[in-house]
C-alpha positions as CSV (number, residue, x, y, z in Angstrom):
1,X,165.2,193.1,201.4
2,X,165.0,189.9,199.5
3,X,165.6,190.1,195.5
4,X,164.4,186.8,193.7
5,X,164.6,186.3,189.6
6,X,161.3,187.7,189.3
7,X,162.4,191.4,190.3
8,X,163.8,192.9,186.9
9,X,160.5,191.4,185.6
10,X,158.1,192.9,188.2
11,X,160.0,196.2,188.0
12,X,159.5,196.0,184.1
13,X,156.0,195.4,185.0
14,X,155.7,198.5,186.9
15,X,157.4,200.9,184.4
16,X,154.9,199.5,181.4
17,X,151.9,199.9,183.8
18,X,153.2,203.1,184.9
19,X,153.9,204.3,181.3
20,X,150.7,203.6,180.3
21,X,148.8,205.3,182.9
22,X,149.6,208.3,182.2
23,X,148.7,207.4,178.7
24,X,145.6,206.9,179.2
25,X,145.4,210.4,181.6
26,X,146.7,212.4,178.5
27,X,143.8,210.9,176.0
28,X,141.7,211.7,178.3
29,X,142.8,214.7,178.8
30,X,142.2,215.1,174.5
31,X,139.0,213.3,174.7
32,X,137.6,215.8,177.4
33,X,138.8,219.0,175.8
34,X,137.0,217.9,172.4
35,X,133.9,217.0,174.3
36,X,134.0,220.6,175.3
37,X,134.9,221.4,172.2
38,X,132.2,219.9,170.3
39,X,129.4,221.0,172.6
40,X,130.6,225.1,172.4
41,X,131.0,224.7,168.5
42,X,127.6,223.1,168.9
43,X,126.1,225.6,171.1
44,X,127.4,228.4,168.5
45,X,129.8,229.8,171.2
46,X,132.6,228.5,169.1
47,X,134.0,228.0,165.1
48,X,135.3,224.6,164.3
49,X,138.7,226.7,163.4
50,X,138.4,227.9,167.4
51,X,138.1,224.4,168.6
52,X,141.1,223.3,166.3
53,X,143.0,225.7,167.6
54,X,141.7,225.2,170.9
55,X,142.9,221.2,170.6
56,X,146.6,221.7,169.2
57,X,146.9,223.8,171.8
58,X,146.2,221.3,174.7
59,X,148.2,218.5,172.3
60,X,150.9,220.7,172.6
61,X,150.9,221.4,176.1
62,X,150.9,217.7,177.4
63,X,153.4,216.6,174.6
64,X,156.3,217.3,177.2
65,X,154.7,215.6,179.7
66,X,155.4,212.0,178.4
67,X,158.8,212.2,178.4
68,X,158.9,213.7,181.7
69,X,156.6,210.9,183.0
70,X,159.0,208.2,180.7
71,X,162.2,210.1,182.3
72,X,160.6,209.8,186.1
73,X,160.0,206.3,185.3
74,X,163.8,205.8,184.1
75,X,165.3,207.8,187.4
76,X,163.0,205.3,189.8
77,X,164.9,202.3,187.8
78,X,168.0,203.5,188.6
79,X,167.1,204.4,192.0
80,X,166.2,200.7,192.4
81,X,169.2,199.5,190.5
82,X,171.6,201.4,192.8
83,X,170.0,200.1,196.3
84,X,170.3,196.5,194.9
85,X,174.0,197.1,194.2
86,X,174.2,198.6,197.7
87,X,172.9,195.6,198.8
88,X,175.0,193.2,196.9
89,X,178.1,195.1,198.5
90,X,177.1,194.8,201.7
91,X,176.8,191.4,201.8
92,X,179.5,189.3,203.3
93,X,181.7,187.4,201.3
94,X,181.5,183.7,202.0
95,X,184.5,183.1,201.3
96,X,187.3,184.3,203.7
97,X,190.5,186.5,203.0
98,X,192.8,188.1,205.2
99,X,195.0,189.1,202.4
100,X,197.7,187.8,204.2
101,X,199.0,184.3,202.0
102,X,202.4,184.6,200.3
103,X,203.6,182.6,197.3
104,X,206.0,180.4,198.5
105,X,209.3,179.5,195.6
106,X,207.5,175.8,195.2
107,X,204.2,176.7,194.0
108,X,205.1,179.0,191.2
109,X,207.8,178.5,189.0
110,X,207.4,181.7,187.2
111,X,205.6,180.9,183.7
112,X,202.8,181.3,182.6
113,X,201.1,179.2,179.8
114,X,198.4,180.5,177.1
115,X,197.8,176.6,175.4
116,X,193.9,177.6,174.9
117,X,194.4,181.3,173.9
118,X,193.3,182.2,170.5
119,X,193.2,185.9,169.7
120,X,190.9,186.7,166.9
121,X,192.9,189.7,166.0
122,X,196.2,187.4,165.1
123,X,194.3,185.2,162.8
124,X,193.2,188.4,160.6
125,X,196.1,189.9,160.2
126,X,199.4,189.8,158.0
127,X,202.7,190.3,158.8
């Protein structure tokens, strides 16, 4: 499985188009239930306080189901994240080591030299 720059984007992509999918299934959801509602308050088989009622009630029944959709969409993000880290680790190295090559007394002499390090914590403080 290939992954070119375009991925994070696509994937991004998905999640916004997923996200608002089931948007646009909850308003539907509303705008159905207060078609219904209109035509029984209409039709005298129900009070406008009835179809209030009746409409906080299905808001408040699909309010849990956008985060669950947002959290689905989050654990298939991960899922994706995870098998291109599996694929990065199984990829060969190009670059050979047998873990084998010894310092020899010539090619270190044993210090070490920080002539570019600047610590921002030294410059801040007093002794």
């Amino acid at each position: 499985m290939g992954w070119d720059a375009a991925g994070p984007v696509d994937q991004r992509g998905t999640q916004v188009s997923f996200s608002l999918s089931i948007s646009a299934i909850l308003v539907a959801a509303i705008v159905l239930a207060l078609a219904v509602g209109r035509t029984k308050v209409l039709g005298g088989a129900l009070t406008i306080g009835g179809m209030v009622a009746y409409h906080t009630y299905v808001t408040r029944i699909f309010e849990p189901i956008s985060p669950a959709m947002e959290l689905y969409a989050r654990v298939q993000s991960v899922g994706a994240s995870i098998r291109r880290v599996r694929e990065v680790l199984a990829l060969e190295p190009t670059v050979r080591d047998d873990g084998h090559r010894e310092l020899t007394a010539g090619s270190w002499n044993g210090a070490l030299s920080f002539a570019m390090y600047r610590s921002l914590s030294t410059s801040s403080c007093t002794p």
